[in-house]
PDB file of N, CA, C and O in Angstrom:
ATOM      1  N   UNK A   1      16.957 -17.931   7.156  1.00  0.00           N
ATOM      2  CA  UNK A   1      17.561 -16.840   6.404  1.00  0.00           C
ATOM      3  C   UNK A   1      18.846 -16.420   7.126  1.00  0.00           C
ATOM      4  O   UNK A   1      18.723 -16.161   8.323  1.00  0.00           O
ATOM      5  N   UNK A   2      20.049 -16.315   6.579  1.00  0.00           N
ATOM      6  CA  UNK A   2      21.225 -16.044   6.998  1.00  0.00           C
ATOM      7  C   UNK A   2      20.959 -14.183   7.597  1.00  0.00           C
ATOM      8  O   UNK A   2      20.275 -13.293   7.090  1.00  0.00           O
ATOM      9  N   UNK A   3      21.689 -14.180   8.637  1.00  0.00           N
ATOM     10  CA  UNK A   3      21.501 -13.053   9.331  1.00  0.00           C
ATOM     11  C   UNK A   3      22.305 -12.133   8.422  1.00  0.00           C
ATOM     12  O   UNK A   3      21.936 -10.962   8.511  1.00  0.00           O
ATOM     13  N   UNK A   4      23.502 -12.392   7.407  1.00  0.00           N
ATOM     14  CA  UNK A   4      23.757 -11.461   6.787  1.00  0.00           C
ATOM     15  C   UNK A   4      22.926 -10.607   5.647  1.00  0.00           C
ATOM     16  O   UNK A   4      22.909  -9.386   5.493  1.00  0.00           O
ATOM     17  N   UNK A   5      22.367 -11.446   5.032  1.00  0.00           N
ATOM     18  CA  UNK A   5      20.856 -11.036   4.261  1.00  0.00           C
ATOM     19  C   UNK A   5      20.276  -9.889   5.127  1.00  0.00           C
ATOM     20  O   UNK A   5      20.431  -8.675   4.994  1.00  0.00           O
ATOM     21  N   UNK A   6      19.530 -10.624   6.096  1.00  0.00           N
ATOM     22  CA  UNK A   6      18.538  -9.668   6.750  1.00  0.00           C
ATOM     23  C   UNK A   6      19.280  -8.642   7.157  1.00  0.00           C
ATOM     24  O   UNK A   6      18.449  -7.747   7.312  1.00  0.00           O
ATOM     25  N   UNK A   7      20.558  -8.120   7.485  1.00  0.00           N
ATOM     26  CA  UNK A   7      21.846  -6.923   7.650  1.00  0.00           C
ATOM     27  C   UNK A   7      21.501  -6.251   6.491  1.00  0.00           C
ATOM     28  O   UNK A   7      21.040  -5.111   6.552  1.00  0.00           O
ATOM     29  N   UNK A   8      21.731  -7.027   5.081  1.00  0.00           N
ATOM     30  CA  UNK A   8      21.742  -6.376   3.921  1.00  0.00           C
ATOM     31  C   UNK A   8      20.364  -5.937   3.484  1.00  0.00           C
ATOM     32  O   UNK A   8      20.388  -5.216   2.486  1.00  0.00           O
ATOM     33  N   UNK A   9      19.339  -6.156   3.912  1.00  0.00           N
ATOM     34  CA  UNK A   9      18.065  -5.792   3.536  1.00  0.00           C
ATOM     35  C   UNK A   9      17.782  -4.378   4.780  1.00  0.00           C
ATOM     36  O   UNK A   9      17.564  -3.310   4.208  1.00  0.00           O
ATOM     37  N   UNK A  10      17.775  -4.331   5.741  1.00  0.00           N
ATOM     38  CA  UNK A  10      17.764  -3.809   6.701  1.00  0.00           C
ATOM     39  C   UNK A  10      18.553  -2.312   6.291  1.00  0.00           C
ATOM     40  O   UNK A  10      18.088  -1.248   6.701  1.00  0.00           O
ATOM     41  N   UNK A  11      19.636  -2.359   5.544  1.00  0.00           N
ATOM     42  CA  UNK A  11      20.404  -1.105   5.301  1.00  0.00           C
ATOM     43  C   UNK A  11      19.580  -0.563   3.772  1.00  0.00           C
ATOM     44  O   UNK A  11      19.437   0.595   3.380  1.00  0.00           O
ATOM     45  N   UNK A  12      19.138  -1.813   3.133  1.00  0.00           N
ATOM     46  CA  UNK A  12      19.079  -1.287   1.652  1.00  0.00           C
ATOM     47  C   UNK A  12      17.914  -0.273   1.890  1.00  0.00           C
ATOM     48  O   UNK A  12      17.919   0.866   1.423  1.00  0.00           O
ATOM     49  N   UNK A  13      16.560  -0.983   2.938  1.00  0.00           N
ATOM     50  CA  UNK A  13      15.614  -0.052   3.355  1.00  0.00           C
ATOM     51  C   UNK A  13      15.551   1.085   4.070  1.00  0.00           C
ATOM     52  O   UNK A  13      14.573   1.824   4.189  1.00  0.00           O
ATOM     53  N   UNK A  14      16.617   1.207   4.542  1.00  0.00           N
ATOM     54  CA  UNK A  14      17.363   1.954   5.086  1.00  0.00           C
ATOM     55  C   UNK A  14      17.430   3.215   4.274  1.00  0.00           C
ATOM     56  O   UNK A  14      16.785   4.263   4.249  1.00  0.00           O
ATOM     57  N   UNK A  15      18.836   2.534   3.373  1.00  0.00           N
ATOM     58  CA  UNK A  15      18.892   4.047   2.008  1.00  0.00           C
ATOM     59  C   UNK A  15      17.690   4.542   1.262  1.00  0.00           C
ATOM     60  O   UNK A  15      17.403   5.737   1.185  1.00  0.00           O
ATOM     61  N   UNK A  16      16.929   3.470   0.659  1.00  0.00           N
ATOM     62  CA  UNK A  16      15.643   3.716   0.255  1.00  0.00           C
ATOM     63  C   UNK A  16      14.734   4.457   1.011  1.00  0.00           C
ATOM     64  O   UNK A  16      13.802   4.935   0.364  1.00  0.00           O
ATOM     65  N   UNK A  17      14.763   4.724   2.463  1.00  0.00           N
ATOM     66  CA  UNK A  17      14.112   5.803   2.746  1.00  0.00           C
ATOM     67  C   UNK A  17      14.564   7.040   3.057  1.00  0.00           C
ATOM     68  O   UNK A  17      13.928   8.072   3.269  1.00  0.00           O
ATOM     69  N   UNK A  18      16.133   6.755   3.064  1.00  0.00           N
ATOM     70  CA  UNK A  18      17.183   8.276   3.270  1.00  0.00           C
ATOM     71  C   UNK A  18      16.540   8.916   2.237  1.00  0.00           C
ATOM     72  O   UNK A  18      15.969   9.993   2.405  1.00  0.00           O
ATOM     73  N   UNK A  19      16.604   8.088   0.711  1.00  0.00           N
ATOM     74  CA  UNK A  19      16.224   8.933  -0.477  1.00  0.00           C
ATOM     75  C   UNK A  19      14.646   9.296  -0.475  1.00  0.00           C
ATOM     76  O   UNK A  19      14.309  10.479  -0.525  1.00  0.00           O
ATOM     77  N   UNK A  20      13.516   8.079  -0.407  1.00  0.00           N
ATOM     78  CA  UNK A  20      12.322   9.115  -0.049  1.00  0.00           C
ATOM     79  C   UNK A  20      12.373  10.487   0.617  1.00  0.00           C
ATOM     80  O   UNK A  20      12.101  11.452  -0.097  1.00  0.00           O
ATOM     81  N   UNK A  21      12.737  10.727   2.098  1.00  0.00           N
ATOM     82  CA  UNK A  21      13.410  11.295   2.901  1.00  0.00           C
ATOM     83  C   UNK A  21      13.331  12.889   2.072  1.00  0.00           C
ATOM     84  O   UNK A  21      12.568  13.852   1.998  1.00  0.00           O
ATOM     85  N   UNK A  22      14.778  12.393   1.484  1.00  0.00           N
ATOM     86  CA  UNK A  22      15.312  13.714   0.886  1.00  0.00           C
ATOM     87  C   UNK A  22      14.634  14.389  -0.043  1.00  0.00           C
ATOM     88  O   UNK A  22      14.597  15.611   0.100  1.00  0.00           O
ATOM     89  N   UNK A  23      13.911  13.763  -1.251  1.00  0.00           N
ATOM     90  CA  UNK A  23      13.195  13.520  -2.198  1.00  0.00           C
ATOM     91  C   UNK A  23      11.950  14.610  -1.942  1.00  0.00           C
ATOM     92  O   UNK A  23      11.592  15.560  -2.639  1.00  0.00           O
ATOM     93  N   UNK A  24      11.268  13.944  -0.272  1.00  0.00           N
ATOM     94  CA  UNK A  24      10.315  15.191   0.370  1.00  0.00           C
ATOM     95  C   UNK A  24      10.707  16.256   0.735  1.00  0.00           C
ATOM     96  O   UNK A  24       9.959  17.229   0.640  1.00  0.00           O
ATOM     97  N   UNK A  25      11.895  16.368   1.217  1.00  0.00           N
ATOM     98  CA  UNK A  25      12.500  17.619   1.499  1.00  0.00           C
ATOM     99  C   UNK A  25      12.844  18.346   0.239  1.00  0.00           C
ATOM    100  O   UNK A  25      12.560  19.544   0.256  1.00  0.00           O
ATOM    101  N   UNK A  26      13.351  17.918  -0.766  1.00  0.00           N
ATOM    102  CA  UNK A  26      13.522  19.126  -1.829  1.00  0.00           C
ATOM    103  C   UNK A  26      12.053  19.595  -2.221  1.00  0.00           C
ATOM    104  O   UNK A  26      11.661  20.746  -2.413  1.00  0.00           O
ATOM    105  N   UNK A  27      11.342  18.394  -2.290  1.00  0.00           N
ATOM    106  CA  UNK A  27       9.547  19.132  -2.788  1.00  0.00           C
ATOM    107  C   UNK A  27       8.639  20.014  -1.894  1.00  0.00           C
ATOM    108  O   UNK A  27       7.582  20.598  -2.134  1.00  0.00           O
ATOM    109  N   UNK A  28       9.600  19.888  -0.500  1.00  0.00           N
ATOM    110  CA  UNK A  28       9.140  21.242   0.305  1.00  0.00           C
ATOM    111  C   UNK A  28       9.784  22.554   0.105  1.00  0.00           C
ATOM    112  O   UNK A  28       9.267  23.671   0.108  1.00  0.00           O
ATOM    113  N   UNK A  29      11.519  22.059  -0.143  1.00  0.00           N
ATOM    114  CA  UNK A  29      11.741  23.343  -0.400  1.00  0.00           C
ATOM    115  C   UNK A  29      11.602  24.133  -1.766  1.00  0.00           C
ATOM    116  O   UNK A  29      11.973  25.307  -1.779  1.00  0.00           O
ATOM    117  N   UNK A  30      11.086  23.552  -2.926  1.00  0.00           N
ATOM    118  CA  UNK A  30      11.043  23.708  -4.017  1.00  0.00           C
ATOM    119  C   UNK A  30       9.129  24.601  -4.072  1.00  0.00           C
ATOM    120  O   UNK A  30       8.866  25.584  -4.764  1.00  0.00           O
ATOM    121  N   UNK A  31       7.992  23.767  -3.019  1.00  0.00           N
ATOM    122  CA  UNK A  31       6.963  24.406  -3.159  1.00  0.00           C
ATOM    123  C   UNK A  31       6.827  25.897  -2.101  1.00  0.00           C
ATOM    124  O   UNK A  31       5.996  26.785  -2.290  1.00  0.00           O
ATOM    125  N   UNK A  32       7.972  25.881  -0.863  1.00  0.00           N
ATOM    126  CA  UNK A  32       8.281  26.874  -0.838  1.00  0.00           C
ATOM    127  C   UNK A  32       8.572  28.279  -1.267  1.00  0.00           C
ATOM    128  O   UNK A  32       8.021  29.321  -0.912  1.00  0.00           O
ATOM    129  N   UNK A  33       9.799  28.036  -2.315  1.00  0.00           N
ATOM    130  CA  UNK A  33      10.501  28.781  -3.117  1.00  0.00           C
ATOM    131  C   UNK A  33       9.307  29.501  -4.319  1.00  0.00           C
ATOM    132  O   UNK A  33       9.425  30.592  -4.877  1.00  0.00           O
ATOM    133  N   UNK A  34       8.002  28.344  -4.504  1.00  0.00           N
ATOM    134  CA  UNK A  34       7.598  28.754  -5.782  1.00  0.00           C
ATOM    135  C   UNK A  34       6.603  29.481  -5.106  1.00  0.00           C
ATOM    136  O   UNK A  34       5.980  30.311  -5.769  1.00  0.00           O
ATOM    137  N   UNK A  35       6.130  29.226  -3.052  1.00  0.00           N
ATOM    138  CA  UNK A  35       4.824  29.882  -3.120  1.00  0.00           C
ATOM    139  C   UNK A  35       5.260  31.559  -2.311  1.00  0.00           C
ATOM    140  O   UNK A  35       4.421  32.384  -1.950  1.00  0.00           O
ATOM    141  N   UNK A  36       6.386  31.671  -2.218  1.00  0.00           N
ATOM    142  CA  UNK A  36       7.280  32.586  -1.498  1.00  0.00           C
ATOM    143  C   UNK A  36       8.006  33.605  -2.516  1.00  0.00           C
ATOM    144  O   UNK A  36       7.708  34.791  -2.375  1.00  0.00           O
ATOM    145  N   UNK A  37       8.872  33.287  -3.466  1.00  0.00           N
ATOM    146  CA  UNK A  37       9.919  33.907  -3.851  1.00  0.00           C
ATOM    147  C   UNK A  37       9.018  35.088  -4.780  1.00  0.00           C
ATOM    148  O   UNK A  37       8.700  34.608  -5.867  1.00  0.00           O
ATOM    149  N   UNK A  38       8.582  36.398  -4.605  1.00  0.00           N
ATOM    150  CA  UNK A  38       8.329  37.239  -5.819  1.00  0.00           C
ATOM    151  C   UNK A  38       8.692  37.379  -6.916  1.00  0.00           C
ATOM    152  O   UNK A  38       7.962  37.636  -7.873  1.00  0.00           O
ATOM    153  N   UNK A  39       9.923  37.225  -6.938  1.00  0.00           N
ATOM    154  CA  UNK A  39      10.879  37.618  -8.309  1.00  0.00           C
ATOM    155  C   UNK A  39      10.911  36.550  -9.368  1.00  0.00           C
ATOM    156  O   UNK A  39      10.843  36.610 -10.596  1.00  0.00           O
ATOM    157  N   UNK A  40      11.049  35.446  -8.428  1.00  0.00           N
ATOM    158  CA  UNK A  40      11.103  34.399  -9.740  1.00  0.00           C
ATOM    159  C   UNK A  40      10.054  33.705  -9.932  1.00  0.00           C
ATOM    160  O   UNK A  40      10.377  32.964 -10.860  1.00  0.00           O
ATOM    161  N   UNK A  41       8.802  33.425  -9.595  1.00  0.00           N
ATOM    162  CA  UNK A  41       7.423  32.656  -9.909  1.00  0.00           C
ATOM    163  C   UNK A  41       6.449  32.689  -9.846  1.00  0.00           C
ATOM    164  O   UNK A  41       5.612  31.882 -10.250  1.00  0.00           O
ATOM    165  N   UNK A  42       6.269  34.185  -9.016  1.00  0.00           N
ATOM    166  CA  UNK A  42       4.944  34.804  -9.027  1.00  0.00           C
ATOM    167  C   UNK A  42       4.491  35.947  -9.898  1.00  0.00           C
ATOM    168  O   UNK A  42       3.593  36.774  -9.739  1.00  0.00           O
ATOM    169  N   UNK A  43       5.361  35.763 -10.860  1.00  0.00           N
ATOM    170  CA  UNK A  43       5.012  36.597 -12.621  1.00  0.00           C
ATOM    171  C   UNK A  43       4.275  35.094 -13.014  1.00  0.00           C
ATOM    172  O   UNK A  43       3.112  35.031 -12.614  1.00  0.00           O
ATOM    173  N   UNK A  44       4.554  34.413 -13.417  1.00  0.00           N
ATOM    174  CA  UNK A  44       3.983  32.897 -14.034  1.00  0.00           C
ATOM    175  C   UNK A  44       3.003  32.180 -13.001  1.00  0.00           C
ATOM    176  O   UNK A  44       2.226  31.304 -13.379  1.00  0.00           O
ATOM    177  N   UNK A  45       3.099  32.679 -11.427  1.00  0.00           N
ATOM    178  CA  UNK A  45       1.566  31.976 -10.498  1.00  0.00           C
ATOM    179  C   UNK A  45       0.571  33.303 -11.102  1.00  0.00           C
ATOM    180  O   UNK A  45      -0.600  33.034 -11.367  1.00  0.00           O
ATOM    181  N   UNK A  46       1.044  34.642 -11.294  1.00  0.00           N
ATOM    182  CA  UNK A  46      -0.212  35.264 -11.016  1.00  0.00           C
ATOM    183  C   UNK A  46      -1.290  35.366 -12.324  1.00  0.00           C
ATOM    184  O   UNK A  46      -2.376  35.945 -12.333  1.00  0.00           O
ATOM    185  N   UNK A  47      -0.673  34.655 -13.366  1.00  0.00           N
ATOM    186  CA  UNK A  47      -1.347  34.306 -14.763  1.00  0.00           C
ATOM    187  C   UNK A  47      -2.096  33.342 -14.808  1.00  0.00           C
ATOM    188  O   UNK A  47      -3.116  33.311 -15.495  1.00  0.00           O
ATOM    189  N   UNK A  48      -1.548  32.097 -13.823  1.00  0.00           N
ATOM    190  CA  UNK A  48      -2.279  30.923 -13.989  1.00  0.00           C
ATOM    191  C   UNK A  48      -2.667  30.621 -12.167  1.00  0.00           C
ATOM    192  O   UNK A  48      -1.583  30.513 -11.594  1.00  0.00           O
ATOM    193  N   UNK A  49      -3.486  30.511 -11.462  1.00  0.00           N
ATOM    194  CA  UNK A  49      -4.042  30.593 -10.474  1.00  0.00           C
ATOM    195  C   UNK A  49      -3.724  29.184 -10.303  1.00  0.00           C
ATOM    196  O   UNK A  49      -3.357  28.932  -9.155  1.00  0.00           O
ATOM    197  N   UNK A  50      -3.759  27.955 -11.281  1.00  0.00           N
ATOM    198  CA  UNK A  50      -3.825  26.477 -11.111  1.00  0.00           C
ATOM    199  C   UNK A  50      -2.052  26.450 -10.100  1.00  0.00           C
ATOM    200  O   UNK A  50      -1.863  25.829  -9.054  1.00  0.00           O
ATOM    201  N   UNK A  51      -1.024  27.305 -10.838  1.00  0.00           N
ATOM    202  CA  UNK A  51       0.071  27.058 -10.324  1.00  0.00           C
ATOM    203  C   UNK A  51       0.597  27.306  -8.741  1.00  0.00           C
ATOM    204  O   UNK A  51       1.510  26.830  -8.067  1.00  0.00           O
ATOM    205  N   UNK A  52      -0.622  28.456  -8.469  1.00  0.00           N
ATOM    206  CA  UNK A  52      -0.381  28.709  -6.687  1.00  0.00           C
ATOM    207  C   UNK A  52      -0.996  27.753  -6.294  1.00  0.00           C
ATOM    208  O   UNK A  52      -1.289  27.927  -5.111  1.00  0.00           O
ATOM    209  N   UNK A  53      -1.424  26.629  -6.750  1.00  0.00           N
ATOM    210  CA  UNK A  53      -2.452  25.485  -5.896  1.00  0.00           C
ATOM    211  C   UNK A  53      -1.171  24.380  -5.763  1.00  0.00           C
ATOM    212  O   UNK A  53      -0.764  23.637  -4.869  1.00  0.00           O
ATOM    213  N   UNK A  54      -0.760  24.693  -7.168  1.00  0.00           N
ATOM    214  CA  UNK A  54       0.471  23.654  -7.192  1.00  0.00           C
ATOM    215  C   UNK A  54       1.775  23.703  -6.395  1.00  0.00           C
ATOM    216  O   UNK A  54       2.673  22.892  -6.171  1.00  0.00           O
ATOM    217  N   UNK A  55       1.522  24.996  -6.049  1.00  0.00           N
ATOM    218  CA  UNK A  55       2.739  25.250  -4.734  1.00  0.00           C
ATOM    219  C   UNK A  55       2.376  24.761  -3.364  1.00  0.00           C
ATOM    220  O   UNK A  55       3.290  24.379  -2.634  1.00  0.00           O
ATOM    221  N   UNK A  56       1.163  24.733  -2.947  1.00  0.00           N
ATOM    222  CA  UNK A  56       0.855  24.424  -2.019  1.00  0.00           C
ATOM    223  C   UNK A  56       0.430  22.656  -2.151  1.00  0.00           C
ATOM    224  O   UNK A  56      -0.110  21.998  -1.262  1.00  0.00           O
ATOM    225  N   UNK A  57       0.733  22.293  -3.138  1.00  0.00           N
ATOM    226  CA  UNK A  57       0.491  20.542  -3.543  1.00  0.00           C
ATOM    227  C   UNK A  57       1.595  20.199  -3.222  1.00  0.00           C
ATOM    228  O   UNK A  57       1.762  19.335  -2.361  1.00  0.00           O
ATOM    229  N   UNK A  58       2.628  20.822  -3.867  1.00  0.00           N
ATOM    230  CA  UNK A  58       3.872  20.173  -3.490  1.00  0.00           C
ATOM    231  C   UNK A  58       4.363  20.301  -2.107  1.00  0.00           C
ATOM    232  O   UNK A  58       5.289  19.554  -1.792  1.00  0.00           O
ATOM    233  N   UNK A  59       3.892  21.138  -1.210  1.00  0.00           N
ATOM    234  CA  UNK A  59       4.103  21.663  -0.021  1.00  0.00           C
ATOM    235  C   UNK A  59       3.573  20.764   0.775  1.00  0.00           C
ATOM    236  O   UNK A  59       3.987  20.758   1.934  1.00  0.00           O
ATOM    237  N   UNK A  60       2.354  19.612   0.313  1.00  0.00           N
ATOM    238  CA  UNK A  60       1.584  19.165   1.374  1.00  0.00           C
ATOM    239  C   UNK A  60       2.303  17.661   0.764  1.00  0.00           C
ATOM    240  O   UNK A  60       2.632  16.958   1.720  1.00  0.00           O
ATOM    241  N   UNK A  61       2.572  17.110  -0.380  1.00  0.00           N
ATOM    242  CA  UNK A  61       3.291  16.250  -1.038  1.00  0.00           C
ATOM    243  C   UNK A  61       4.917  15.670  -0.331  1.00  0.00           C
ATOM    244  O   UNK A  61       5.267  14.555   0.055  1.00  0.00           O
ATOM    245  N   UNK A  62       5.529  16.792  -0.380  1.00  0.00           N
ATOM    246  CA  UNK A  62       7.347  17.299   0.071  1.00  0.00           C
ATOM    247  C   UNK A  62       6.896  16.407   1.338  1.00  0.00           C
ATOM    248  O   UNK A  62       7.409  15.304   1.531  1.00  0.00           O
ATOM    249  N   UNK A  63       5.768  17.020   2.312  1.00  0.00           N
ATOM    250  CA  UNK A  63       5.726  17.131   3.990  1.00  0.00           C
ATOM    251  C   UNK A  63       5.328  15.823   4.095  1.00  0.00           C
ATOM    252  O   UNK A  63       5.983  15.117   4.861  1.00  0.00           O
ATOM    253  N   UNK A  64       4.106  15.180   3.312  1.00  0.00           N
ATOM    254  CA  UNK A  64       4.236  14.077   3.563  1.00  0.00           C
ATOM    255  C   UNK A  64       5.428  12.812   3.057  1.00  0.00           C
ATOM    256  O   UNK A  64       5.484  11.783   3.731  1.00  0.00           O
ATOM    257  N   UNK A  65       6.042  12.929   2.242  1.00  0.00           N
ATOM    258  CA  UNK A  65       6.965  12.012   1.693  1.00  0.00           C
ATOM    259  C   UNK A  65       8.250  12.298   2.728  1.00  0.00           C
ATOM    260  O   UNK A  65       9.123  11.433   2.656  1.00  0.00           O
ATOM    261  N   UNK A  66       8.429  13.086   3.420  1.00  0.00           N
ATOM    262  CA  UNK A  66       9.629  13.287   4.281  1.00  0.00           C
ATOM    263  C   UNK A  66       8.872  12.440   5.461  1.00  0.00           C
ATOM    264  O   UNK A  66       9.352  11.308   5.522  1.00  0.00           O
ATOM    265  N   UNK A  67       7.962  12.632   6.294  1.00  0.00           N
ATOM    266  CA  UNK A  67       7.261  12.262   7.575  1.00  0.00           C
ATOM    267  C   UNK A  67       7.093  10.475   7.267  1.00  0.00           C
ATOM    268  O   UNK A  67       7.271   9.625   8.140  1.00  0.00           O
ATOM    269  N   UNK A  68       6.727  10.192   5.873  1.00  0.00           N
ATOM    270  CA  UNK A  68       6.873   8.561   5.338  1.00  0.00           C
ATOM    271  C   UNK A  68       8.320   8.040   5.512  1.00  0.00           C
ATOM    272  O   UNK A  68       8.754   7.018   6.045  1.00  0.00           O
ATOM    273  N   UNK A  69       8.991   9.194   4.818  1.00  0.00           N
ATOM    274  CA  UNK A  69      11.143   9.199   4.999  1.00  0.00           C
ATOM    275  C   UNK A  69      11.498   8.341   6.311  1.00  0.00           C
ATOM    276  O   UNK A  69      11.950   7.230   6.588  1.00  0.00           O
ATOM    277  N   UNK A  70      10.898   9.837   7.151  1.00  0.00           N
ATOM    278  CA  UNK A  70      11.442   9.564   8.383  1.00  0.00           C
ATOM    279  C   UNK A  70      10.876   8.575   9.369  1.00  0.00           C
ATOM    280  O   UNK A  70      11.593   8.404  10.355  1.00  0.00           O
ATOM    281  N   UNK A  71       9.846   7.940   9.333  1.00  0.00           N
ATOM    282  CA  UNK A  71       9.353   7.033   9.988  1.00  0.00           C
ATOM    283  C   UNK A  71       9.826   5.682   9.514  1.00  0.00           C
ATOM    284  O   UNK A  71       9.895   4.774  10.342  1.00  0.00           O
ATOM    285  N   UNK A  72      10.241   5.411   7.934  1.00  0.00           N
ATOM    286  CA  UNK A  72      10.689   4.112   7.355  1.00  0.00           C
ATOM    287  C   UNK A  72      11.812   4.055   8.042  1.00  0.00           C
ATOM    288  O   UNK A  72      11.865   3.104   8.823  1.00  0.00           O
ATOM    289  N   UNK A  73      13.310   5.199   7.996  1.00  0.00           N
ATOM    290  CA  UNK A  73      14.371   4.821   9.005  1.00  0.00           C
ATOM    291  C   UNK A  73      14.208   4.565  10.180  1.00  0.00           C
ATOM    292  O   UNK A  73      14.793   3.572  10.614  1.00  0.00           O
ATOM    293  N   UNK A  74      13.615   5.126  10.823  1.00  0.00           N
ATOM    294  CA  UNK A  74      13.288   4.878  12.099  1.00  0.00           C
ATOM    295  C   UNK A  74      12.713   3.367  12.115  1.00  0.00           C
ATOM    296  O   UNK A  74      13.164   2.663  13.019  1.00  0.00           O
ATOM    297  N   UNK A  75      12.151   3.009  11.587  1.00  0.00           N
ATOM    298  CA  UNK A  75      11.571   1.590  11.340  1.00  0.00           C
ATOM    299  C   UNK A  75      12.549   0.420  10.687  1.00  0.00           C
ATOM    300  O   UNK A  75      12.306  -0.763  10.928  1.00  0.00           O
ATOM    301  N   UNK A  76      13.568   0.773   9.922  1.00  0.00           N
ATOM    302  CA  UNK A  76      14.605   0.282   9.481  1.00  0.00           C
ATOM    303  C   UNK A  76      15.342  -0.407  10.186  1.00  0.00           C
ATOM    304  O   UNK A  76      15.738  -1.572  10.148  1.00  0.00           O
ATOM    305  N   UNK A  77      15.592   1.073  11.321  1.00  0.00           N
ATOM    306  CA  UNK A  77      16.801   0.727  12.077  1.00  0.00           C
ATOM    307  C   UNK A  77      16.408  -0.282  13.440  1.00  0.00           C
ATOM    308  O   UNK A  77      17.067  -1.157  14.002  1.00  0.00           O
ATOM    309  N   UNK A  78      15.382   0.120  13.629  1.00  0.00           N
ATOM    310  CA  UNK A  78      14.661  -0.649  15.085  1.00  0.00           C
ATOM    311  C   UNK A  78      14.454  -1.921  14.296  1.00  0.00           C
ATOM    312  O   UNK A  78      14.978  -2.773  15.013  1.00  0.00           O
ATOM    313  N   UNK A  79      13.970  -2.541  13.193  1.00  0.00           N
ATOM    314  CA  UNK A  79      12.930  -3.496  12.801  1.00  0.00           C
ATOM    315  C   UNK A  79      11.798  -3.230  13.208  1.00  0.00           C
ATOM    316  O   UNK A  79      11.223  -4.065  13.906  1.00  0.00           O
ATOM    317  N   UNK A  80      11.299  -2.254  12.953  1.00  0.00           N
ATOM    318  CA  UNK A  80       9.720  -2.126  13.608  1.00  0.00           C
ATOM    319  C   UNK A  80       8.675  -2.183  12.312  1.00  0.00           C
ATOM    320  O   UNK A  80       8.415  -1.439  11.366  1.00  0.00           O
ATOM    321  N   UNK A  81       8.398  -2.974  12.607  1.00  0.00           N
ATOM    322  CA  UNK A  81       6.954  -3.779  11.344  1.00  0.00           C
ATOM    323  C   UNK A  81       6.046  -2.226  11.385  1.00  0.00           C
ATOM    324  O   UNK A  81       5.864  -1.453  10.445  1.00  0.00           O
ATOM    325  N   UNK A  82       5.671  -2.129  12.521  1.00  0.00           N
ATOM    326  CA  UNK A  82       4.541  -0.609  12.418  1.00  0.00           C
ATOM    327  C   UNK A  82       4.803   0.441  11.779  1.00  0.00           C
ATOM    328  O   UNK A  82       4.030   1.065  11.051  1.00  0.00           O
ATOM    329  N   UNK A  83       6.195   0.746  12.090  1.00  0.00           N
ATOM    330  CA  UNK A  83       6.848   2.201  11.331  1.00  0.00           C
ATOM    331  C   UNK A  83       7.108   1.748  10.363  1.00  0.00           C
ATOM    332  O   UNK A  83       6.883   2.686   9.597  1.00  0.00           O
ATOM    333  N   UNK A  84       7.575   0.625   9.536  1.00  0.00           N
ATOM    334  CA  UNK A  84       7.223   0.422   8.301  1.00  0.00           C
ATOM    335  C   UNK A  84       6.004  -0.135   7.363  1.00  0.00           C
ATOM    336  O   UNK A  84       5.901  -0.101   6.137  1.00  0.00           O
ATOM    337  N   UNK A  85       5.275  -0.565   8.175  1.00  0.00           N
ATOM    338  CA  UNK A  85       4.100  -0.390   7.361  1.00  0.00           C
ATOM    339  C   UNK A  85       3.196   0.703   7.482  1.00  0.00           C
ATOM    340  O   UNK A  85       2.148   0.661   6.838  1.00  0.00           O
ATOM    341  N   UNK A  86       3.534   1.989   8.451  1.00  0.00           N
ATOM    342  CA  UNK A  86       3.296   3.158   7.794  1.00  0.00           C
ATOM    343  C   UNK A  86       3.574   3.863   6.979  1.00  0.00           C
ATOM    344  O   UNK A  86       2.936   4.903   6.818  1.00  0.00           O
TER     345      UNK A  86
END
C-alpha cells in the first residue's frame, strides 16, 4: 500500500473523529442547557417527566461520544490499533 494512501486514510479518520468529537460536545451542551436552563425547558420537562430523563440521556450520550471523539484522534494520530478499536 502506497504510504500516501495510508497519510490519506490516517487524516480522513482523523476528521471523522474531530466530528464525532464535536457532535458529543454539542449533545452535552445541549442536555445541559435542557437539564439547567429554567426559563426555557423546564415549563415543557415539568409536564412530561420522560423529558428530564432525556436530559440526562443526552448528557450521558454527548459524554460518551466525545471520550469515543477523543480517543479515535488520539489513535489516529499515533496509529494506535487500541485507541481505535475503542
Amino acid at each position: 500500500v502506497p504510504m500516501g494512501v495510508l497519510s490519506c486514510v490516517k487524516y480522513l479518520m482523523f476528521i471523522f473523529n474531530v466530528l464525532v468529537f464535536a457532535g458529543g460536545t454539542c449533545l452535552v451542551g445541549v442536555g445541559v442547557w435542557v437539564a439547567v436552563d429554567p426559563a426555557g425547558f423546564q415549563d415543557v420537562v415539568a409536564t412530561k417527566p420522560v423529558l428530564s430523563a432525556g436530559a440526562y440521556l443526552l448528557l450521558a450520550v454527548g459524554i460518551a461520544l466525545s471520550l469515543l471523539g477523543f480517543l479515535g484522534c488520539c489513535g489516529a494520530l499515533r496509529r494506535s490499533r487500541p485507541l481505535l478499536l475503542a
